[in-house]
C-alpha positions as CSV (number, residue, x, y, z in Angstrom):
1,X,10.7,55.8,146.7
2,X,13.9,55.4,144.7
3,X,14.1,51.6,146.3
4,X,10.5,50.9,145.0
5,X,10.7,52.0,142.1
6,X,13.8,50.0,141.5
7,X,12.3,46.7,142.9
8,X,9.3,47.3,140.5
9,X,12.2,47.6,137.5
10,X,14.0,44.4,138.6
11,X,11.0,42.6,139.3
12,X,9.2,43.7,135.8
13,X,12.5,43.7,133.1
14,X,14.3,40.7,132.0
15,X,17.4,39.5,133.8
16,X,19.9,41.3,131.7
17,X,18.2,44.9,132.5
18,X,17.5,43.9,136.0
19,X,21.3,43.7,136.0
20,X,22.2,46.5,134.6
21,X,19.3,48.7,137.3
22,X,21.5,46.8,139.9
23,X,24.9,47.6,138.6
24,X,23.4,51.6,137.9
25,X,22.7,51.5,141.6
26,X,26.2,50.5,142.8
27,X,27.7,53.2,140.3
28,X,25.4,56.2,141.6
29,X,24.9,55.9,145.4
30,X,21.9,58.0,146.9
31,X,23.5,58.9,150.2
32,X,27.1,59.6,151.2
33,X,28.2,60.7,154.5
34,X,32.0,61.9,153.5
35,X,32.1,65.2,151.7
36,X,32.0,64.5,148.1
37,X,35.7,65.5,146.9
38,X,37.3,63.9,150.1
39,X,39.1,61.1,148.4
40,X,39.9,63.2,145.1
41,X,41.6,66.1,147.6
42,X,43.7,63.7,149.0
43,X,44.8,62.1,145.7
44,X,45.7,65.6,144.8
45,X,47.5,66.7,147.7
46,X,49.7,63.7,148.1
47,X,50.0,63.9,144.1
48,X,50.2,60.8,142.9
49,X,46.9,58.5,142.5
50,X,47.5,54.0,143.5
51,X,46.4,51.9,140.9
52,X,46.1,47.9,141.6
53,X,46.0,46.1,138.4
54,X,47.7,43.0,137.2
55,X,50.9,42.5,134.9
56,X,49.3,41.1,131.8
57,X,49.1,41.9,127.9
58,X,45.9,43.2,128.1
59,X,46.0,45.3,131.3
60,X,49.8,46.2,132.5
61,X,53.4,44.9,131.6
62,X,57.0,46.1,130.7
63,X,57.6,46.0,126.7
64,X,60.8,47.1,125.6
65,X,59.7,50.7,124.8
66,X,58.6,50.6,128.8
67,X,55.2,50.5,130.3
68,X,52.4,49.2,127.9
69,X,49.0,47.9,127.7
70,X,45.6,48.9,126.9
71,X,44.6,49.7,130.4
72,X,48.1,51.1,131.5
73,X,47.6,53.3,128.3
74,X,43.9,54.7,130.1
75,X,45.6,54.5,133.6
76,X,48.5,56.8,132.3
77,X,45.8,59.2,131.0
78,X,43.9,59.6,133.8
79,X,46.8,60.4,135.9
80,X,47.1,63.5,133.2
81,X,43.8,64.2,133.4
82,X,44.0,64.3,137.3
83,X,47.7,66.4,137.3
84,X,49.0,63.8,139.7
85,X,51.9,60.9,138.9
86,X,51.1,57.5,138.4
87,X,51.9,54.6,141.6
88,X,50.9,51.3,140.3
89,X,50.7,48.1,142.1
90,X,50.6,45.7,139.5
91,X,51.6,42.0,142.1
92,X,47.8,41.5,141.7
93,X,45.4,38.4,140.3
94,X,42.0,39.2,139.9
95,X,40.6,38.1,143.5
96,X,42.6,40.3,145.1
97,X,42.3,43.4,143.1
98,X,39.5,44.7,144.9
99,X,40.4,43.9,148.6
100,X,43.4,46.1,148.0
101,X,40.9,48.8,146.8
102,X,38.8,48.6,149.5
103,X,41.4,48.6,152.0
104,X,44.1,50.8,150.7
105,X,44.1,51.7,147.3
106,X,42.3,54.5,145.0
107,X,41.7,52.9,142.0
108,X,41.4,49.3,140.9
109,X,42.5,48.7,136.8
110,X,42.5,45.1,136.0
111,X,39.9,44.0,133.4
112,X,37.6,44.2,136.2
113,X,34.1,42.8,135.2
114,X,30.9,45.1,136.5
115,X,29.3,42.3,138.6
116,X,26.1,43.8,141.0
117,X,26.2,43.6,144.5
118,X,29.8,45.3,145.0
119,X,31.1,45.3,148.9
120,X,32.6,48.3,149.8
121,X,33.4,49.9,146.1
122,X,32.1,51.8,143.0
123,X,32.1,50.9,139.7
124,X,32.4,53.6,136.9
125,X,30.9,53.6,133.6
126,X,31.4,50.7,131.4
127,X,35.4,51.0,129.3
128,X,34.4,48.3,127.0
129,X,32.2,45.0,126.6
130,X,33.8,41.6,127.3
131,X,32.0,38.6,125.5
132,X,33.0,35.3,127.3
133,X,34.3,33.1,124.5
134,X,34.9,29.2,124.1
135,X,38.4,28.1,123.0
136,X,39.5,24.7,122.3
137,X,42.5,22.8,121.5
138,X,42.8,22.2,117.5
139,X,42.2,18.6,116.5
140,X,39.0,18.4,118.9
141,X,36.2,18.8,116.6
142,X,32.5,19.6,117.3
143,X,32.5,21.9,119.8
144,X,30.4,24.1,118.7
145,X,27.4,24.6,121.5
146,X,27.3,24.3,125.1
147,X,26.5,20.8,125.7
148,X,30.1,19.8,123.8
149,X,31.9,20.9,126.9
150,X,30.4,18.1,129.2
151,X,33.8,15.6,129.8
152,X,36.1,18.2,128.5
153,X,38.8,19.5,130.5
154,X,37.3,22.9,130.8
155,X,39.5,25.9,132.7
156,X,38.6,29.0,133.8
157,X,40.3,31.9,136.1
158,X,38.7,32.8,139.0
159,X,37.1,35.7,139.7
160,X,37.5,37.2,136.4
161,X,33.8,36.9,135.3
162,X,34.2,34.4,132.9
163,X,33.4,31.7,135.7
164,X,29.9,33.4,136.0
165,X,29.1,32.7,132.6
166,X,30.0,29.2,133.3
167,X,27.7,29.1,136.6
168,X,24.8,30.1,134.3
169,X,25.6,27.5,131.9
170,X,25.9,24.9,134.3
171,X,22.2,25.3,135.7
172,X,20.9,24.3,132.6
173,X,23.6,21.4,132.1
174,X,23.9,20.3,135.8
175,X,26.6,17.6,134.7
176,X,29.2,20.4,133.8
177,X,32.4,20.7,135.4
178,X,35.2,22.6,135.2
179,X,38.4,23.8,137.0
180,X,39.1,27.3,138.2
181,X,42.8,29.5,138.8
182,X,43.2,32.1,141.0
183,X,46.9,31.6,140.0
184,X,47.2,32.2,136.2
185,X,46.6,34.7,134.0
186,X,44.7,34.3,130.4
187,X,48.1,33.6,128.7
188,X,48.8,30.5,131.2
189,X,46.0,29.3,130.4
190,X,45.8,29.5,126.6
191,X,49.1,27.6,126.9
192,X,47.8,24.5,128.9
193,X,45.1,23.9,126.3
194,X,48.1,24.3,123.8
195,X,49.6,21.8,125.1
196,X,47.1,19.4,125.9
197,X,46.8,20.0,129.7
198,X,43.2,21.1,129.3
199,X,40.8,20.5,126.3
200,X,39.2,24.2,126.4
201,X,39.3,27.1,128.4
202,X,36.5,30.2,128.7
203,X,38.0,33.8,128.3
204,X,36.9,36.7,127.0
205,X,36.8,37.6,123.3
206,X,39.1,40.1,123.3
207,X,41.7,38.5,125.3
208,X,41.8,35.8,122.8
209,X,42.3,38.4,120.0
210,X,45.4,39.7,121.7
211,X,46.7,36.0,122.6
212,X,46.0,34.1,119.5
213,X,48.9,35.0,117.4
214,X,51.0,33.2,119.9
215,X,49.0,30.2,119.9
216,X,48.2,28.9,116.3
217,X,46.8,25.6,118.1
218,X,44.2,27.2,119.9
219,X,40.9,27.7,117.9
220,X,38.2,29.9,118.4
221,X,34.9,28.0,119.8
222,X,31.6,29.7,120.1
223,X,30.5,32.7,122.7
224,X,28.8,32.0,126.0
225,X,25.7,33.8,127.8
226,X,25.7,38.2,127.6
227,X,29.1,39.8,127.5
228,X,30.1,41.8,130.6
229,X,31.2,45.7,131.4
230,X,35.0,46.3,132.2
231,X,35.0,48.8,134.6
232,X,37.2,50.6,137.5
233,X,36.2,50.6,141.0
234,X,37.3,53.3,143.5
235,X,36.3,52.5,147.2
236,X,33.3,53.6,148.6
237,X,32.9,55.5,152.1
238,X,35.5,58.2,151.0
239,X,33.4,60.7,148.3
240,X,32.2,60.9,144.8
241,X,34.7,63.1,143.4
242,X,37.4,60.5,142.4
243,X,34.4,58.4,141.0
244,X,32.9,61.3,139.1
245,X,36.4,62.4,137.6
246,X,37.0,58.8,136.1
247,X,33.5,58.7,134.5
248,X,33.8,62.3,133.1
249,X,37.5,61.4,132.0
250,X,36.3,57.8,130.3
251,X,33.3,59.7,128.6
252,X,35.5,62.8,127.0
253,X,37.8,59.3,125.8
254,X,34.4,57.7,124.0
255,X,33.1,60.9,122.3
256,X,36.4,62.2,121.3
257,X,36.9,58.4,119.7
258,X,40.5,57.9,121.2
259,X,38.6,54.9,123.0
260,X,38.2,53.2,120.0
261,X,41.2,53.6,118.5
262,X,43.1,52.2,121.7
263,X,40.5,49.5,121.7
264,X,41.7,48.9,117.7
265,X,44.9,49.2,118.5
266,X,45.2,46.4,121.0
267,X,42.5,44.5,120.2
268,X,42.0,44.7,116.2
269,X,44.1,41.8,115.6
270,X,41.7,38.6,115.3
271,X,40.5,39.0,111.4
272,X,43.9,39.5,109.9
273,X,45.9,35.7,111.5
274,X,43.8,33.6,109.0
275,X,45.0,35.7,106.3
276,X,48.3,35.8,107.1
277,X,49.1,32.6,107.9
278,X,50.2,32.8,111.9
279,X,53.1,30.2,111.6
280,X,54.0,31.5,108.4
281,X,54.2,35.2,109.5
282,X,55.8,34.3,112.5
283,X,58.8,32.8,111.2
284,X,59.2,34.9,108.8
285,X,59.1,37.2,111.6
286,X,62.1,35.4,113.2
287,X,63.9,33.9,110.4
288,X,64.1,36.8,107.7
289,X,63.0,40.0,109.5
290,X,66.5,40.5,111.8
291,X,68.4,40.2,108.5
292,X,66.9,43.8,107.2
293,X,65.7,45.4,110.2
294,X,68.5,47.5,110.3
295,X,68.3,48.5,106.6
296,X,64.8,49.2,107.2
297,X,65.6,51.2,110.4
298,X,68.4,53.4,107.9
299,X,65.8,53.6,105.3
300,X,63.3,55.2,107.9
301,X,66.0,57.7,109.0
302,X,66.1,58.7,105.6
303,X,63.1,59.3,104.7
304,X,60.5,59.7,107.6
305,X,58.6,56.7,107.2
306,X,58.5,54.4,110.2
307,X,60.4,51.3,109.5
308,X,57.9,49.1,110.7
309,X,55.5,50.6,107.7
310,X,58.6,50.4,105.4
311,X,58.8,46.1,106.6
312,X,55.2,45.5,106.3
313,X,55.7,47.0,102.9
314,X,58.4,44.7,102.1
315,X,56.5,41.9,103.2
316,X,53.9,42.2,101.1
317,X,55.8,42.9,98.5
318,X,57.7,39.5,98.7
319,X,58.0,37.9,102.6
320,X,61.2,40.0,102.8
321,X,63.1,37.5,100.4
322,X,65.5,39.1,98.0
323,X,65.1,37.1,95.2
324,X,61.4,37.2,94.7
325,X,60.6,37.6,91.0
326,X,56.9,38.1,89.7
327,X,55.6,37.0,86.4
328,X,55.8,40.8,85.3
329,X,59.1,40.9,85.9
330,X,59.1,43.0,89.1
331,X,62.0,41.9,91.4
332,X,63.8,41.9,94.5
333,X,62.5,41.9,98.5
334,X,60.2,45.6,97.5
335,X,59.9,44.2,94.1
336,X,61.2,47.3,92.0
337,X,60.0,47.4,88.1
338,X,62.9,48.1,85.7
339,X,61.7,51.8,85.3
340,X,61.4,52.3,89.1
341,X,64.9,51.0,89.8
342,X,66.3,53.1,87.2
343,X,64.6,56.1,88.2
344,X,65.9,55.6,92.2
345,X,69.4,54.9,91.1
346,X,69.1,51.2,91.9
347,X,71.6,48.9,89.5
348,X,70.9,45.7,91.6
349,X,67.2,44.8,92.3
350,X,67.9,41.6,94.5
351,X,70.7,43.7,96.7
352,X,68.6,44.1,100.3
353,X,70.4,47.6,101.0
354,X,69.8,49.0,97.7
355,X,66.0,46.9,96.7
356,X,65.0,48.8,100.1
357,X,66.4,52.2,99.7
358,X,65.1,52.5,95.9
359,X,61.5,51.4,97.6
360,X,61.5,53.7,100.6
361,X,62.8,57.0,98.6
362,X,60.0,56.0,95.5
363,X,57.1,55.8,98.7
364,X,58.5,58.7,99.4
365,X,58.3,60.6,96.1
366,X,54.9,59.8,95.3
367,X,53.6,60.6,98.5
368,X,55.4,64.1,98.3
369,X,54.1,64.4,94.6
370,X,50.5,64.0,95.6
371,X,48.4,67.2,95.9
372,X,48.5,68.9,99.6
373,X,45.0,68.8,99.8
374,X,45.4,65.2,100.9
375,X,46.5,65.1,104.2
376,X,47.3,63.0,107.1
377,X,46.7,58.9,107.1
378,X,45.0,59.9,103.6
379,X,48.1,60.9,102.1
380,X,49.5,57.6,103.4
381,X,47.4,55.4,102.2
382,X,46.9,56.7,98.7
383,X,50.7,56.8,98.4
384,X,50.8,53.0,99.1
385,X,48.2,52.7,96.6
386,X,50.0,54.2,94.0
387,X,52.8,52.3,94.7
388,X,51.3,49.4,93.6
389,X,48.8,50.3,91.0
390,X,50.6,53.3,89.4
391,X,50.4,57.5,90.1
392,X,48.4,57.6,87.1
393,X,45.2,55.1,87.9
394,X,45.0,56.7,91.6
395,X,44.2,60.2,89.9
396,X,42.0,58.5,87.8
397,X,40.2,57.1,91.4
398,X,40.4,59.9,92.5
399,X,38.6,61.5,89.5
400,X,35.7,58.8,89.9
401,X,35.2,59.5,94.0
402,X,34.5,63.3,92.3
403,X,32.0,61.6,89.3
404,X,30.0,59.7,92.0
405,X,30.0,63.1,94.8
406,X,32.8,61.8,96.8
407,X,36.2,63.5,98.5
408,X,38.7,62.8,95.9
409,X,41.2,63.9,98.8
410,X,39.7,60.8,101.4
411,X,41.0,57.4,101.1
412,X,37.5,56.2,102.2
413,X,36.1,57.4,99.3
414,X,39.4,56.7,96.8
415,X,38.9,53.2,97.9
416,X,35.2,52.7,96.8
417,X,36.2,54.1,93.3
418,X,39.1,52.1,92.9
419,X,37.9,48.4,92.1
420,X,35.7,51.2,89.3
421,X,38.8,51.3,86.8
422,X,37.9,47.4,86.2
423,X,34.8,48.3,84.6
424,X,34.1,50.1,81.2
425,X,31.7,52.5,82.1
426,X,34.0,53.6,84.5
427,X,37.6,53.6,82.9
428,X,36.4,54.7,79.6
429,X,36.2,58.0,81.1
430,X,39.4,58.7,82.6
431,X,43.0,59.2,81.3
432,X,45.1,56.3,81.4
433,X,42.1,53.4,81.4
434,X,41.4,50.2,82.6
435,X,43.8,49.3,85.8
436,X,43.1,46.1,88.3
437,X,41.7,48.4,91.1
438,X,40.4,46.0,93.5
439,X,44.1,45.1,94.2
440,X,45.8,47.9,95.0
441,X,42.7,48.5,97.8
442,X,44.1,44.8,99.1
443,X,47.4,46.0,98.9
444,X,46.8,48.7,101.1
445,X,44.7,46.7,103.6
446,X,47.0,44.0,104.1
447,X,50.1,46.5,104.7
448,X,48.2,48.1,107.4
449,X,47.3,44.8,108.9
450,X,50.6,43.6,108.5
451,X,52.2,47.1,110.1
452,X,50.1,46.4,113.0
453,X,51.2,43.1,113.7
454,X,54.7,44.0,114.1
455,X,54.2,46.9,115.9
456,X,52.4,44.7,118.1
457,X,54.8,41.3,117.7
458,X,57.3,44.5,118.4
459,X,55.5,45.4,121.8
460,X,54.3,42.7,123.3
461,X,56.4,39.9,122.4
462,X,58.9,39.8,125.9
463,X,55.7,39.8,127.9
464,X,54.1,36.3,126.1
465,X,57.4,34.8,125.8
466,X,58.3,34.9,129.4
467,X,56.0,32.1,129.7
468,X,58.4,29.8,127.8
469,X,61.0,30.5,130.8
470,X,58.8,30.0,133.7
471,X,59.1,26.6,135.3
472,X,56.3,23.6,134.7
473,X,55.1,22.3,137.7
474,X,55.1,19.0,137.9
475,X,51.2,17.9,138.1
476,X,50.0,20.8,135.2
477,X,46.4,21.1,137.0
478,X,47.8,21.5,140.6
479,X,47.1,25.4,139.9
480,X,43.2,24.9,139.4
481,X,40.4,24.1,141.8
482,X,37.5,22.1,140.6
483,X,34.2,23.2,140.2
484,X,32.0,19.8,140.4
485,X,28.8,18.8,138.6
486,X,25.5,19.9,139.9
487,X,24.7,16.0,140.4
């Protein structure tokens, strides 16, 4: 009954449900002749849980604080969850992630794509969606639509899903061709159409979020066809239980929201780079940074901030250059008023050691001066605030958020009465007047954005820059296999 009722579905709904009956299918077997905790038991007694994945930035890979990445951070979990250690195997591409699964493995990790019709496996419950995206070389203009792609060299990896959407696309474009690596990973092959190699390359959306920073000559194109699932697979034949514990482990992560905050926290990249300026950041990054890191890192001792905040502070302030001077007269690289600086003992704005100091202890005084009914990132964030706009104007925000029904103590609604103090029926009512509101609310944006980017610059950057060291082979497309026209 279950089967006709399922042919009916696939026969009646448009592809993309159809696909998704199929893939529901694959996740949720009807009949299983192994007891259902078989494969979970034997996890637990030999107490330790395989993994296969692959050693990339956004699955697996040794930063300098030790294992990282978005997956490794899930993988890590669910080993907690379970009560057993962690035994990756991480010498993986994506074609041969789920052979190992099948054959000898309990748990395949590796931005694997739900595709239907799985051989031997299980898929659990979508982790997140992957949107196959078009990227192109800069200095290529017009590609903006499918049809652009014809006579390009197009690359792809294999196996990774992204080469379906291209199969799609090519039935309707039958003179599309591209080639195809079951030897690279997405940062390989961002770094061929850097460097001319290829013209374009499909990957997914997010991938390119995590990539980008380290390759400014790579532009974003235009997505292509229905974005897919990243799931697990366990192997099939050997029990439900291990299945069922991953999808009741990855559905606690999604209602408790610490999914998407490890989603932002790898991922959340992509809007800040035009802002910043990527070349600009990054050699700033390399060129300034290494003079004050440790004077940051002392500073941060001192007064339990983490230095990274206290730098991203610094860098909006003035790009971490000492002798920055404002029109107003604010100096230095935390660009320190004349009061400020006398109140924190400094005598030399445009000394590093002291300019840093004076802005790390004044942080810290108005965030301990702030009422403890503010708590947590709140606190935080209305401190940096005040640090730019003034003690004074933040209580008068915080007066408006009250006026208009909002928490006074929430940064959310602090925010939306800030840009309020430039307006006269707003400032007229509070105690020290009109203030420019709408910039300490950038302020505070662009030090969180820029925080992020070294903590990630700070993770993640051994793992791209390995690719600088690995040797060139001679003919740059020997790695790919082409896929030909349809005629």
């Amino acid at each position: 009954m279950l089967t006709l009722i399922c042919r009916h579905f696939v026969a009646c709904a448009s592809a993309y449900y159809a696909l998704i009956a199929i893939m529901l299918l694959s996740l949720v077997p009807t009949l299983s002749l192994t007891p259902p905790g078989e494969h979970l038991t034997q996890i637990t007694a030999k107490d330790f849980i395989t993994v296969h994945t692959r050693n990339t930035p956004t699955t697996y890979y040794e930063g300098r604080q030790g294992p990282t990445g978005f997956e490794y951070e899930l993988m890590h979990r669910f080993a907690d969850y379970l009560g057993v250690s962690l035994n990756l195997n991480a010498r993986h591409h994506p074609e041969s992630v789920l052979p190992a699964v099948r054959e000898s493995g309990d748990l395949g990790a590796a931005a694997l794509p739900l595709l239907p019709n799985p051989s031997g496996i299980y898929y659990t419950r979508p982790i997140i969606q992957m949107q196959p995206l078009v990227v192109y070389r800069r200095g290529l203009n017009g590609i903006s639509e499918p049809s652009d792609l014809v006579g390009l060299e197009l690359g792809t990896l294999s196996e990774a899903g992204t080469s379906e959407a291209l199969r799609d696309l090519q039935n309707r474009h039958p003179t599309l061709s591209w080639k195809e690596s079951h030897e690279l990973e997405v940062a390989e092959l961002l770094a061929r159409v850097e460097n001319g190699t290829l013209d374009a390359a499909v990957i997914f959306e997010h991938q390119f979020r995590l990539n980008r920073l380290f390759f400014p000559n790579v532009e974003r194109g235009f997505i292509l066809g229905d974005p897919l699932s990243m799931a697990w697979a366990v192997p099939s034949g050997r029990g439900l239980g291990l299945l069922e514990a991953a999808n009741h482990f990855l559905q606690d992560l999604q209602e408790s929201g610490t999914l998407d905050r490890l989603v932002s926290r790898y991922f959340g990249h992509d809007d800040y780079l035009e802002y910043v300026g990527t070349r600009t950041f990054l050699d700033h990054l390399d060129a300034r940074l290494p003079r004050y890191t440790d004077l940051f890192q002392q500073s941060a001792r001192e007064t339990g901030f983490d230095w990274k905040l206290l730098a991203a502070v610094g860098y909006q302030e003035s790009h971490w250059d000492p002798d920055a001077v404002s029109p107003t007269g604010v100096r230095g690289l935390m660009m320190l008023t004349n009061p400020t600086a006398s109140e924190m003992g400094v005598s030399d704005r445009t000394d590093p050691a002291q300019s840093i100091d004076g802005g790390a202890r004044y942080l810290r005084s108005i965030k301990d001066r702030l009422p403890e009914s503010i708590t947590g990132d709140d606190r935080l964030f209305m401190a940096m605030a005040a640090y730019n706009v003034g003690l004074g104007h933040l209580y008068d925000a915080r007066k408006i958020a009250e006026m208009r029904g909002g928490n006074p103590d929430s940064w959310v609604d602090v925010r939306a009465a800030l840009p309020l103090l430039q307006q006269r029926e707003w400032h007229s009512q509070t105690r020290h007047g009109y203030a420019r509101g709408g910039e300490p609310v950038i302020y505070v944006r662009n030090i969180r954005r820029y925080y992020e980017m070294i903590e990630y610059v700070e993770r993640s950057r051994q793992q791209f820059f390995q690719l600088e060291q690995t040797p060139v082979n001679d003919d740059p497309l020997l790695l790919f296999e082409l896929v030909p026209p349809l005629n």
